[in-house]
N, C-alpha and C positions, 0 to 999 in steps of 0.2 A: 860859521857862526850866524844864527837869525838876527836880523837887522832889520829896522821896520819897512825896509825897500826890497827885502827877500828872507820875508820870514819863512821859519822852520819848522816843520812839525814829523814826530815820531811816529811811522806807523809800524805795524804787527813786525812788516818785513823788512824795516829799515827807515831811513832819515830821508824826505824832504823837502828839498827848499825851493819855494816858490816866488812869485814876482807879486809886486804891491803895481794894482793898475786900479785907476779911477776910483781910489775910496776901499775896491776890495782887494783881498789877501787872493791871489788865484794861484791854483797848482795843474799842472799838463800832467798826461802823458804817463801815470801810475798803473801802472801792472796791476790788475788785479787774477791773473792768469797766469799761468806759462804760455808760453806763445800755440797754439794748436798746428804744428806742423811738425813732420818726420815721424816718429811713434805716437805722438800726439795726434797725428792727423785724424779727424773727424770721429774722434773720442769727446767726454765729457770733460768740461773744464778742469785742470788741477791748479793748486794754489799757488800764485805766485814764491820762487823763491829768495831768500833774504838775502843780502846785500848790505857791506859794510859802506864804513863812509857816507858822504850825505851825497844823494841822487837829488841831479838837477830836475825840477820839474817846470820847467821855462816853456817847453813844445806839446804838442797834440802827438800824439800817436801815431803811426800810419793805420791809417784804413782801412777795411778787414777787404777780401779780392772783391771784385761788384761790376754789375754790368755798366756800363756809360750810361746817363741821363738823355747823353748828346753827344756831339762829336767830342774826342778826348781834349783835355786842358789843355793848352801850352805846357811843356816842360818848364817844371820849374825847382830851380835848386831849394825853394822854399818848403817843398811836399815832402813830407813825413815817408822814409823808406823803412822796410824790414818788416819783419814777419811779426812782432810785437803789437798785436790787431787788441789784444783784450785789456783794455786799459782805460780808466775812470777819468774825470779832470770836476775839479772841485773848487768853488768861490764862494770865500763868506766872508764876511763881513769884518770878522777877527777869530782868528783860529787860537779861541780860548778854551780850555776843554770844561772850564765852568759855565761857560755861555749858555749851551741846551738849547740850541734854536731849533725852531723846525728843519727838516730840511725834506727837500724838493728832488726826486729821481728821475731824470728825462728817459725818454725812450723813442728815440725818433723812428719814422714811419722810413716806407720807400719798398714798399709793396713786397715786402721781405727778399726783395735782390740788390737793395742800394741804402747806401747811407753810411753818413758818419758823424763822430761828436766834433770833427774838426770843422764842419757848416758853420761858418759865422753868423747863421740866424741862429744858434743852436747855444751865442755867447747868453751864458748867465747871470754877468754882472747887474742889469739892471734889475733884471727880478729878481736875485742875493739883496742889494742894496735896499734897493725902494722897501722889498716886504719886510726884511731884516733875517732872513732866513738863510742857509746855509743850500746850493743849490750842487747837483751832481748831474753830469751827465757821461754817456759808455755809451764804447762799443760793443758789438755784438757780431756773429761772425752770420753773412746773408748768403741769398746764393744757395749751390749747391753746396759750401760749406756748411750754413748751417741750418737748411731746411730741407732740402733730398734727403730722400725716405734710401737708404743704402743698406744694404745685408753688410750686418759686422757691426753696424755702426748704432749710437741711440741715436730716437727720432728727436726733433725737436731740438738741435745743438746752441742753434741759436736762443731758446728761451732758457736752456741749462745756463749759457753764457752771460743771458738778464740774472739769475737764481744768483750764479758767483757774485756778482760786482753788485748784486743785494747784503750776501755774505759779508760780502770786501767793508760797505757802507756798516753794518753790525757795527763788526768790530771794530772800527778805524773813526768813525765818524765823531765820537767826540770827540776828540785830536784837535777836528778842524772848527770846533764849535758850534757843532749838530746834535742833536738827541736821537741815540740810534732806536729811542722807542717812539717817537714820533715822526717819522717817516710818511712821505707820499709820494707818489710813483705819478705823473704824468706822463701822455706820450698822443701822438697823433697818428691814424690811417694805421700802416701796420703796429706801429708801437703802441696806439690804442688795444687791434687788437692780440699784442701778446701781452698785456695789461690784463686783459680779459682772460686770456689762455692762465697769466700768473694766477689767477684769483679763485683757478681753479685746480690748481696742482696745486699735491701735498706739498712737495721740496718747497715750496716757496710760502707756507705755512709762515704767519708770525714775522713775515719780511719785511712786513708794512701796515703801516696802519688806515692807510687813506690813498685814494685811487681816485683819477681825472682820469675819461678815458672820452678822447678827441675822435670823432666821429669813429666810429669801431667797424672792422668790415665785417660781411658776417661769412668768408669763407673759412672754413676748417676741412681738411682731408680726413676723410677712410681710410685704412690703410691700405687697401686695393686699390684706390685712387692711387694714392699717395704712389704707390710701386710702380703702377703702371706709366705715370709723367716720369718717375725716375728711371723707368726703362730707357724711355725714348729720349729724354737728356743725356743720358749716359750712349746710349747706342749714337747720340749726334757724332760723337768721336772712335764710334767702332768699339766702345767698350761693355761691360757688366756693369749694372750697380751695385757694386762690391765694395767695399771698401781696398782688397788686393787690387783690384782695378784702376780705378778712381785714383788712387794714391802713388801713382805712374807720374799722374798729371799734375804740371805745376798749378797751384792754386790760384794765380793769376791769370792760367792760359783757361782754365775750366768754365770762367766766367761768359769764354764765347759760345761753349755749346746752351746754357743757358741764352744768351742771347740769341742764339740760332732760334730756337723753339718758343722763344718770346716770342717772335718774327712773324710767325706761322699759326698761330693758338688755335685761330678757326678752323685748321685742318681738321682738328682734330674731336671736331664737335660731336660727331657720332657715338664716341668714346668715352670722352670727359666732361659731356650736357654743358651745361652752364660758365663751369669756370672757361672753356674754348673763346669765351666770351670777353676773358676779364684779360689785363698786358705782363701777366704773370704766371709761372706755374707755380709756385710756391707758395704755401700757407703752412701752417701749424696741421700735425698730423693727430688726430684723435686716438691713439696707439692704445690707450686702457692702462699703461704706465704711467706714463712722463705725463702726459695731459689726458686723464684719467676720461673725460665726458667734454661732451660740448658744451663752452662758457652757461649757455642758456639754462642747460639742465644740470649743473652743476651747483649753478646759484641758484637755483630756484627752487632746489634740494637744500639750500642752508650753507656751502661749503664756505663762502665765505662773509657771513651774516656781523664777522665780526667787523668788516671793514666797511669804514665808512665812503662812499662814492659820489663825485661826480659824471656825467653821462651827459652826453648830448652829440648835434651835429650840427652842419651847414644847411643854410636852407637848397642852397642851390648846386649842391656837390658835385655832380656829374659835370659841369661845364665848361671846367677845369679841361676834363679829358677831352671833348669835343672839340676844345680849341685846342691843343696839345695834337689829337688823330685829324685836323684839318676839317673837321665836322661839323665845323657854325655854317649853320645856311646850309646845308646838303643834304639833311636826311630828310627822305622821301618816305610815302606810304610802306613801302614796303618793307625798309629796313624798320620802321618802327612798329610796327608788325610782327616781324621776327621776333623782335627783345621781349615786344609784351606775353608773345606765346612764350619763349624761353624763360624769359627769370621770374614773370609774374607768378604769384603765389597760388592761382587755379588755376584747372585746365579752361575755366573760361576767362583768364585773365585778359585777355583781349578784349574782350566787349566791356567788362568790368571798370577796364581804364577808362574806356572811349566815352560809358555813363557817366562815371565818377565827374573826368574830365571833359566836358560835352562841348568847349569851349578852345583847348587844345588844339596845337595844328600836330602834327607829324613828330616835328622834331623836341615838341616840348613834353609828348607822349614820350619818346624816345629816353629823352631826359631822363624824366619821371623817373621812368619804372627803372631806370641803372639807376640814379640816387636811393631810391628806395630798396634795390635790391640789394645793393651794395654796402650802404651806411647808415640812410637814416632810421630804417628800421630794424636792422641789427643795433642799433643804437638807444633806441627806445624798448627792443624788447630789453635789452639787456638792462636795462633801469628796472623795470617791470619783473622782470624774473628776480633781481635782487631784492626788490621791497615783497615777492610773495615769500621768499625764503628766511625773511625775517631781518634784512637791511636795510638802511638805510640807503636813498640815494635822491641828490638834486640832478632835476634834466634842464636842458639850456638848448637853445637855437640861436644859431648867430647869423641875421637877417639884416646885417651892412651890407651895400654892395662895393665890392670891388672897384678904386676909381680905376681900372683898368678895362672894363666895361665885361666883366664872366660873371656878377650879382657877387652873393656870396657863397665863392666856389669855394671845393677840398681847396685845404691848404692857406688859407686865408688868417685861420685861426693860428695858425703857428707865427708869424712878428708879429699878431698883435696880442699871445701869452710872452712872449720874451720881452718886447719893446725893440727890438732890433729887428731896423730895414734893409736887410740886407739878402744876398742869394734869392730866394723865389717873392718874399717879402718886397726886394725892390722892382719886381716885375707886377706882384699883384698890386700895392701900393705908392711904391714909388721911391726913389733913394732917399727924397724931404717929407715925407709922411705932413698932411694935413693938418688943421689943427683938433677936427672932427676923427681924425685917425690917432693922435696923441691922446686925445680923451677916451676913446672906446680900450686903446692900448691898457691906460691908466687902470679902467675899470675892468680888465680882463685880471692883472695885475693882482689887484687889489683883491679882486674876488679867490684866485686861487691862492694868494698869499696868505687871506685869513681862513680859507679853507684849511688848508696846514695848519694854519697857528690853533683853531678852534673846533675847524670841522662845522662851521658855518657860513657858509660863500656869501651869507644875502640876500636870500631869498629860502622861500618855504620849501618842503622835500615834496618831492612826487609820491603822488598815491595813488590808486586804482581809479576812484572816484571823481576827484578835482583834476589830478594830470596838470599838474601847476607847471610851467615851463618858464626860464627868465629866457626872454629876448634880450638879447645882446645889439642892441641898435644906437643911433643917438640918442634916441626916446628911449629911457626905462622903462620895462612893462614885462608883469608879471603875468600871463593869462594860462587858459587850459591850453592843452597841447596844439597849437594851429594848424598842421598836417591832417586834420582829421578826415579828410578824404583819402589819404592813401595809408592810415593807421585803421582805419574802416576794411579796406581794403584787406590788409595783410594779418588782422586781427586773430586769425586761428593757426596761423602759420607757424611751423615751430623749425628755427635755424638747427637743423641736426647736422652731422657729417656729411660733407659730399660723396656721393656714392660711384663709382664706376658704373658708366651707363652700359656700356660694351667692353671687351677684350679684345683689345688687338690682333 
């Protein structure tokens, strides 16, 4: 029986009942899948099936399999076990099916081999509450589950697995007092970019109506790419990339040969240019089905002109990673050298930067050109290719620094879109946030709050011309784009498929 301390709500596949915490109605742990293992294994989502009785929704799901961050957790009787990886968790406000609030789709990052919705930076009560809006977050399967390019299998499993628990929100979401035609998809680093990848698949047509996309990276695989990393993943264990193969393997034990070839990426630079570069092998594969073209020439062809966007990035992205690989203070001429010839956007990228930046030492050249190759110019084109295709989009910089002393690195942006300091949030910021940290929070808040409710954040859209950008600082300030040294830069450059540079 719903009770205002565990109310109830009916979905497609069943009853239920959730917990009343701080003001909102929150529900765990809802299947929006069948679980993807045994016959299922590294196939496309199918729909959860129904269930009588009312199913408690008190817990988080377990985890989809995923490499370690870091060394593994303490065991704890507390962690979400089983193979039930595809599951949503939802908080609003009041789960009235007259209400019609907007609602909010997380899509967490984690370089598509980590992540889950059970992060308690990832809690949506305060941004449910404060905006008034109905917020969702899901998982999604990472990894060689759901990004390895496998014979037998579709590419892309993990943005099928975003597509579902889109599907799931359809139908389901007024229940919980959401408007399932008023939908916005947020997500940060990789959930930005399969935000990006969504906007350009058909399946995911009409999913949504509005898109926040937190610093976007801009790698995407070929599929020769894509086969060739799945070779050598797959061969870490002596196997094919098969799916008959692969499917030997427990799906928790698979995540080490991933890890292995994490380890090693530079080996492999001859082969796979660039990305050898990056601490993943994994992206979205540009297959011509599932993710028909690359986000850039996708929008910028029209595909998804209906939806309205947010876009933007960190000013200081990369330094995040450099204190992460032990990097502050270490890079010398020459490894900054290497990056500028490797990711920079000419074959005279090198001299190019060192003009641009005349001013630069070494390591801040180094920087550079990973933040710009990485984020914030896939970030900005991707603003840019959607207003030529005929959309709308606001672009944004967020130029707080870090009291942690990395400026404003990746990752920054995520507790201060939630308002929870917690997991990386209490490392960038701190576990008591500021009061300078509470207001910028507020104002992140606010802005994508009424983005959803209106599809107006606050500020004017990006255009070709003015390149209006809000800065995200203590000081409000709207100006033209401020990167204009490394948007100068990269200005003809077009983010296509990664290509296989060599064959093994």
């Amino acid at each position: 029986m719903s009770t205002a301390e565990s109310p109830e709500v009916r979905t497609a596949a069943g009853a239920v009942r959730g917990r009343r915490e701080a003001g909102s109605a929150v529900f765990r742990g809802i299947p929006f899948a069948q679980p993807p293992v045994g016959e299922l294994r590294f196939a496309a989502p199918r729909p959860a099936p129904a269930w009588d009785g009312v199913r408690e929704a008190a817990a988080f799901g377990p985890p989809p399999p995923q490499e370690p961050l870091g060394p593994p957790p303490p065991v704890s009787g507390d962690l979400p076990t089983g193979d039930d990886w595809l599951t949503v968790n939802v908080w609003s406000p009041e789960p009235d099916p007259a209400a019609h609030r907007p609602v909010l789709v997380w899509i967490y990052g984690g370089a598509y081999k980590l992540g889950s919705a059970d992060d308690p930076g990832y809690d949506g009560g305060r941004l449910s509450r404060d905006g008034d809006v109905v917020v969702v977050t899901l998982n999604y399967r990472v990894g060689m589950e759901g990004f390895a390019h496998i014979d037998g299998a579709p590419a892309n499993r993990g943005l099928l697995d975003q597509v579902a628990a889109l599907e799931w929100v359809r139908e389901n979401i007024t229940a919980f007092g959401g408007d399932p035609g008023k939908v916005t998809v947020f997500g940060e680093s990789a959930g930005a970019g399969s935000i990006a990848a969504l906007m350009a698949m058909p399946r995911a047509r009409g999913l949504f109506r509005r898109a926040i996309a937190q610093s976007v990276p801009g790698t995407y695989f070929s599929p020769e790419l894509a086969a060739d990393i799945a070779t050598v993943l797959a061969g870490e264990l002596g196997l094919r990339p098969t799916v008959a193969d692969l499917s030997t393997v427990d799906p928790r034990k698979l995540t080490a040969a991933g890890a292995a070839v994490s380890g090693r990426m530079l080996q492999y630079g001859d082969r796979w240019g660039a990305v050898a570069l990056t601490p993943t092998p994994y992206s979205p594969v540009v297959d011509g089905d599932i993710l028909p073209a690359a986000p850039w020439e996708a929008l910028a062809a029209g595909a998804a002109r209906e939806v309205e966007l947010i876009a933007g990035h960190n000013r200081d992205e990369f330094r995040l990673f450099l204190a992460l690989g032990g990097l502050l203070g270490q890079v010398g001429e020459e490894q900054a050298g290497l990056a500028l010839r490797a990711l920079g956007p000419t074959p005279g990228a090198e001299q190019s930067y060192r003009a641009a930046y005349p001013d630069a030492s070494a390591e801040q050249l180094f920087e550079l050109v990973n933040s710009d190759w990485l984020f914030r110019m896939p970030s900005l084109h991707l603003a840019e290719a959607h207003v030529s295709g005929g959309g709308r989009a606001h672009f944004y910089e967020l130029t707080w620094p870090s009291p942690a002393g990395l400026g404003a690195c990746h990752g920054l942006d995520v507790p201060l879109t939630f308002g929870t300091f917690a997991g990386l949030g209490s490392e960038l910021i701190g576990p008591t946030p500021t009061p300078e940290a509470e207001e910028l929070s507020a104002r992140f808040r606010a802005a994508w709050t009424a983005f959803a409710t209106t599809g107006d954040p606050g500020w004017a859209p990006y255009d070709a011309k003015d390149r209006l950008t809000q800065l995200l600082d203590v000081e409000r300030a709207v100006v033209p784009y401020p990167e204009e040294a490394s948007r100068a830069l990269w200005e003809n450059h077009v983010f296509a498929p990664l290509p296989l540079v060599a064959r093994g």
